[in-house]
C-alpha positions as CSV (number, residue, x, y, z in Angstrom):
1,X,0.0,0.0,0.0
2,X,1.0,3.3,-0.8
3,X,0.3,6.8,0.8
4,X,-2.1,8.2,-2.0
5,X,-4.1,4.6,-1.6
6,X,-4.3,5.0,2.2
7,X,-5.5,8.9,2.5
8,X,-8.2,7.5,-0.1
9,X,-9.3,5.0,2.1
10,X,-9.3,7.2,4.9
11,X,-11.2,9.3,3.3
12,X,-13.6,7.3,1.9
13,X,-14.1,6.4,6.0
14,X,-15.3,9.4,6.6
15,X,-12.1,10.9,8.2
16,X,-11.8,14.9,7.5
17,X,-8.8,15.7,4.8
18,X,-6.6,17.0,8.2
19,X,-7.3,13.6,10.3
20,X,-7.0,11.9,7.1
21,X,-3.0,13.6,6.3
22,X,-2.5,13.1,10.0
23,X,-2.7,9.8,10.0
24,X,-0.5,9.1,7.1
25,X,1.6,10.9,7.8
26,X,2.5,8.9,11.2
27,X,1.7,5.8,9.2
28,X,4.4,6.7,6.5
29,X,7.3,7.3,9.3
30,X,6.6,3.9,10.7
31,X,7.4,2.3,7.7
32,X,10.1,4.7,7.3
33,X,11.8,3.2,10.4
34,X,10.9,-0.1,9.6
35,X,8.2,-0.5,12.4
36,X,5.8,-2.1,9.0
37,X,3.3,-3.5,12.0
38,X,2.8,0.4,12.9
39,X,3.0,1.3,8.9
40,X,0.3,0.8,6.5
41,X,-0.9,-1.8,7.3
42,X,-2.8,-0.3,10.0
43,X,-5.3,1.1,7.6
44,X,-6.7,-2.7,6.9
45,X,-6.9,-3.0,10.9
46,X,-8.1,0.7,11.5
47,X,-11.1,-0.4,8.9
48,X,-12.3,-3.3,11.5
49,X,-12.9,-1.1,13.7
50,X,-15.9,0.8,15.2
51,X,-14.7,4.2,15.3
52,X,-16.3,7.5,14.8
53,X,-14.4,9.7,11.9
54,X,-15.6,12.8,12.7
55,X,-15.0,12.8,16.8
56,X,-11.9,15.5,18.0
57,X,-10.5,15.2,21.1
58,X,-10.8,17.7,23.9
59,X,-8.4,19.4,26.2
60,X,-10.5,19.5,29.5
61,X,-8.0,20.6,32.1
62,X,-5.5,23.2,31.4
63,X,-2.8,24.2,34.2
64,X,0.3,25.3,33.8
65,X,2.2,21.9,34.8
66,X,-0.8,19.9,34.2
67,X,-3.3,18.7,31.2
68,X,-6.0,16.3,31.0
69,X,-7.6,15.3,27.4
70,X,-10.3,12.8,26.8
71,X,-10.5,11.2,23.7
72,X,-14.1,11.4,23.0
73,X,-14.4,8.5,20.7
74,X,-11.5,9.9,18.6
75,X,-8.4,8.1,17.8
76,X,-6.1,7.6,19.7
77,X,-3.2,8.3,16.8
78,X,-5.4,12.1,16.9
79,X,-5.5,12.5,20.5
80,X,-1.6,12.2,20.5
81,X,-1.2,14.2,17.7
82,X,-3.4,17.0,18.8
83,X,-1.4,16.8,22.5
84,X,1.8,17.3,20.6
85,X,1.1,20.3,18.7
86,X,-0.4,21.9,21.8
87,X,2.6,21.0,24.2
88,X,4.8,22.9,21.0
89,X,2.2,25.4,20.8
90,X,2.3,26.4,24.3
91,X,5.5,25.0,25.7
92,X,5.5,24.3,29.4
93,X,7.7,27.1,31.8
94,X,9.8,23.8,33.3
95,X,7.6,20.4,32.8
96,X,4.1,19.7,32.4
97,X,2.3,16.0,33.0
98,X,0.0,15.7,30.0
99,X,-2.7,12.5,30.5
100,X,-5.0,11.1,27.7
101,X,-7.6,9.7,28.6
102,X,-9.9,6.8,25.9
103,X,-6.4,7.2,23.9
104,X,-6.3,4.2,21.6
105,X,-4.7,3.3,19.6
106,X,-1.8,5.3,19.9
107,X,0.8,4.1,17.1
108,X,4.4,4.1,17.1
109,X,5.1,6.0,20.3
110,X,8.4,6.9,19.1
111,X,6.8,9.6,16.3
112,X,5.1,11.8,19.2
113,X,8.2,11.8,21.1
114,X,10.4,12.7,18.2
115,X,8.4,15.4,17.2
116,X,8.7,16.9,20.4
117,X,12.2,16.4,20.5
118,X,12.6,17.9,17.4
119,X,10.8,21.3,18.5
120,X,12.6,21.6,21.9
121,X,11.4,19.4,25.1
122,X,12.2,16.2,26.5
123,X,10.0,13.5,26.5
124,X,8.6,10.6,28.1
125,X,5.2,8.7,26.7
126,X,3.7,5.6,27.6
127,X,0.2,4.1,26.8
128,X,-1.8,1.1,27.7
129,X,-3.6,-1.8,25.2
130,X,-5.4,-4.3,25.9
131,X,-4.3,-7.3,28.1
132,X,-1.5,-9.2,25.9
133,X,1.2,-9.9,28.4
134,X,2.0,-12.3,31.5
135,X,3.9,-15.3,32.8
136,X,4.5,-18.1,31.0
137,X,0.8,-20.4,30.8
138,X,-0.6,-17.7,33.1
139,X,-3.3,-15.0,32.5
140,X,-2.6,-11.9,30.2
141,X,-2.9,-8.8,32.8
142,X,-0.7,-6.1,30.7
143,X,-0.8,-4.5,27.4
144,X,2.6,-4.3,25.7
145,X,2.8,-0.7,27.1
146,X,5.8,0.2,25.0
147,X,7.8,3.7,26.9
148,X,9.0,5.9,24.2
149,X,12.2,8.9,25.5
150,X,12.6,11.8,23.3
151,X,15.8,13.8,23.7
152,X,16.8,16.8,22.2
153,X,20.0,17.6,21.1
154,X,22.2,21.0,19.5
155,X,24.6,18.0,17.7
156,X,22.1,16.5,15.3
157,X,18.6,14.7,15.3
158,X,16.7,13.7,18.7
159,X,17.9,10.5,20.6
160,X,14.6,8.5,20.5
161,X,14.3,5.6,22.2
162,X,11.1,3.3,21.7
163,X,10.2,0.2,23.5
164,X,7.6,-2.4,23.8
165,X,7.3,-4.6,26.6
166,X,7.0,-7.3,24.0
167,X,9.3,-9.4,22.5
168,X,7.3,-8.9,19.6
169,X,4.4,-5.9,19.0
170,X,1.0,-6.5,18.5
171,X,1.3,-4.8,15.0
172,X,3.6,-7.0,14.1
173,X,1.0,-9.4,14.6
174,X,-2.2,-7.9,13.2
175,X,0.3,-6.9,9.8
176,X,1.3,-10.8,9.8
177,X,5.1,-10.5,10.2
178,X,5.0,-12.3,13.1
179,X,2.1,-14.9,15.7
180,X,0.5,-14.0,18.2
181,X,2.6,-17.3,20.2
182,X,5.3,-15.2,19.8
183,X,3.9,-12.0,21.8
184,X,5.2,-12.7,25.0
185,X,7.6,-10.6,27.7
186,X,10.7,-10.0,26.3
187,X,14.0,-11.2,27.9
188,X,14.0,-14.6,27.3
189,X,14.5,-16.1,30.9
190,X,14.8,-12.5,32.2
191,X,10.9,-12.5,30.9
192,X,9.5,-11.5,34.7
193,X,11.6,-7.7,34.2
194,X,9.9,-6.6,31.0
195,X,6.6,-8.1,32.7
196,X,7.1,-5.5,35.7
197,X,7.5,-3.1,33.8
198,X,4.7,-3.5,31.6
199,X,2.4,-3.6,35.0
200,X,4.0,-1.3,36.2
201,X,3.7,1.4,33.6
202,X,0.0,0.2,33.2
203,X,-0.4,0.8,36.8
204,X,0.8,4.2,36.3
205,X,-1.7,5.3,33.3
206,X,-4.6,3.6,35.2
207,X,-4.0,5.5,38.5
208,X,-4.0,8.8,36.9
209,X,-6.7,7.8,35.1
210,X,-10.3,8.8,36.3
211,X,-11.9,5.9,34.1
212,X,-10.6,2.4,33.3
213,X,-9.7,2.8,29.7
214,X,-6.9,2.5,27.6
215,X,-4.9,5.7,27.9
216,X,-1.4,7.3,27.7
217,X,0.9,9.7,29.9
218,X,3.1,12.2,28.5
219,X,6.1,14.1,30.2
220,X,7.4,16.9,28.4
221,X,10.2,19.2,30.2
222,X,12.6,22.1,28.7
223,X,16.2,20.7,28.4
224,X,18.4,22.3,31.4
225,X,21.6,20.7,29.3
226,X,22.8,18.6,26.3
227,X,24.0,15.9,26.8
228,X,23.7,13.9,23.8
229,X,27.0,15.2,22.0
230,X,29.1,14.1,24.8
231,X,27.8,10.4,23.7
232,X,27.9,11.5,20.0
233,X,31.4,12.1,20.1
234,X,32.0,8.5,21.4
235,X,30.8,7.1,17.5
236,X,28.1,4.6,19.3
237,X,25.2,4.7,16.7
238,X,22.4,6.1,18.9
239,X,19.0,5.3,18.4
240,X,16.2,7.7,17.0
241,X,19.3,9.1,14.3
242,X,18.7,10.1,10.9
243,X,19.5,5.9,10.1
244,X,16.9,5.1,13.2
């Protein structure tokens, strides 16, 4: 599939020509980095889905270190999207705590923190999805509730770090590169420390949440140094560059 084939079928959805752009244009960086299960092949998944085209999501607390937006049946790829271009909009005097609340899905979590990156703050973003972890033949009680890091930097691109709990994602999955057998804790026989931290990042999102749905948490903060050419000098690859 190609971008002028998946803004049609957005369209033809019933998604405005700005939700419709927005969408893929985060679906065309996935696929840029090579995250296909995040790509365009999302638009076959997005299309089994009941969702309402023309919802817009809604800002409904506003303080200066503090925001709280609800979805309202929107996507959750639109609720992030509309968070990030207010947080750069309107940055925050030191740090703000942004959470979304009925914020799914929310995509490759490594595009929102990148673009935030990219116009100034630091930033940290999880979100939760439904239950797809836990132990080995015991119940699933976490979503993959990958933690994305988006650091800016006066040497070159944003260090972007983006990880699922997984050892596989469940877009992998839904786009066929991978089963749903395979969608377990990653680690190996360190499986239990990815597990934690899958609960406990879903704990997080849920106790800030004043309903039990599927949500994210943002951090964004104003750089008080750079210390990303300091590692740039040492010739490591880091991740999030202009390879990614």
């Amino acid at each position: 599939m190609i971008a002028e084939e998946a803004l049609a079928r957005l369209l033809a959805r019933g998604f405005s020509e700005d939700d419709a752009q927005r969408l893929v244009a985060h679906f065309a960086e996935a696929q840029a980095c090579g995250k296909l299960g995040h790509g365009f092949s999302r638009v076959d998944w997005l299309e089994t889905l009941d969702v309402d085209p023309q919802a817009h999501p809604e800002r409904v607390e506003a303080e200066a270190a503090f925001e709280r937006w609800h979805g309202r049946g929107a996507l959750g790829y639109l609720v992030l999207d509309a968070v990030a271009r207010a947080q750069l909009a309107d940055p925050p005097a030191r740090s703000r705590l942004v959470v979304c609340e009925e914020t799914f899905p929310t995509g490759m979590l490594g595009g929102w923190v990148r673009r935030l990156a990219a116009g100034g703050l630091v930033a940290v973003l999880t979100a939760t999805s439904p239950p797809r972890l836990g132990p080995p033949g015991g119940p699933k009680l976490a979503g993959t509730n990958p933690l994305a890091i988006g650091v800016p930097s006066s040497s070159g691109d944003p260090v972007v770090v983006d990880v699922s709990m997984g050892a596989v994602t469940w877009g992998d999955v839904i786009a066929g590169l991978r089963s749903e057998d395979e969608l377990v804790p990653f680690g190996g026989e360190q499986w239990h420390k990815a597990f934690a931290l899958a609960l406990g990042l879903q704990l997080l999102v849920d106790a800030l949440h004043r309903e039990q749905a599927f949500g994210a948490v943002l951090l964004v903060a104003r750089p008080e140094s750079d210390p990303v050419p300091a590692l740039r000098a040492t010739g490591v690859r880091l991740p999030g560059g202009s390879g990614r």
